[in-house]
C-alpha positions, 0 to 999 in steps of 0.5 A: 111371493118367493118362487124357485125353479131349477135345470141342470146345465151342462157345462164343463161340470153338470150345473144346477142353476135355480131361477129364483124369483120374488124377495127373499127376507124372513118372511120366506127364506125357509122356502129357499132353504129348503128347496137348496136342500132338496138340490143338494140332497138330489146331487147338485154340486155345483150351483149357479144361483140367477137372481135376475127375477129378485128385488130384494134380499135381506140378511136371511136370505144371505144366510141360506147362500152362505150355508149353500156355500159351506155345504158345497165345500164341505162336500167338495173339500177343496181347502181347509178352513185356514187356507180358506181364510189365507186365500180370501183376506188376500183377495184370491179365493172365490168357490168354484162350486157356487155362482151368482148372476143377474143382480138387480143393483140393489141386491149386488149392493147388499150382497156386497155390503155383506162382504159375499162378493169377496168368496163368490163371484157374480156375473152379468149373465147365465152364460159367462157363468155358466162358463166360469165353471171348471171341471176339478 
């Protein structure tokens, strides 16, 4: 069973950070989603995603960060979409808007072997990234 809870943190910029708990695969990833929708709709714009509570992810869930993670640039408007592509293939772009902590090694793997970890960075605990984030 997917569960998702969520706060606001404030660090340097208001973080919203979802507490997600359970797998995420076919069987539940509109549940997550959805419930990333809602934060956006409700004004989040900058997001720490903690996994600390996530066994497994499949492709599906994936999809939703990287959808996540295509809305807060669309918002934010940080690059355009060939200096984004410039930045990552030289290994100096990672979103300012969306983070990731506490991965179960099996999900940092699979997060990894999807080729995430070159856009968005993963933490080992909520505070550091909670810190990493910057006012823009």
């Amino acid at each position: 069973m997917l569960d998702i809870k969520s706060h606001t943190q404030n660090a340097r910029v208001p973080v919203t950070v979802l507490i997600v708990s359970g797998d995420i695969d076919s069987s539940n990833f509109q549940i997550f989603q959805t419930y990333v929708d809602e934060q956006i709709n409700k004004g989040a714009r900058h997001v720490l995603l903690n996994f600390r509570e996530v066994k497994h992810i499949s492709s599906a869930g994936l999809r939703v960060i990287h959808n996540l993670f295509n809305k807060l640039r669309g918002i934010h408007k940080d690059v355009n979409d060939d200096e984004l592509r410039k930045r990552m293939s030289s290994g100096v772009y990672k979103s300012p808007y969306l983070k990731l902590t506490s991965l179960a090694p099996n999900v940092a793997e699979v997060f990894k072997l999807g080729g995430f970890e070159i856009y968005i960075e993963v933490f080992d605990n909520e505070t550091n990234a909670l810190d990493s984030f910057e006012k823009p």
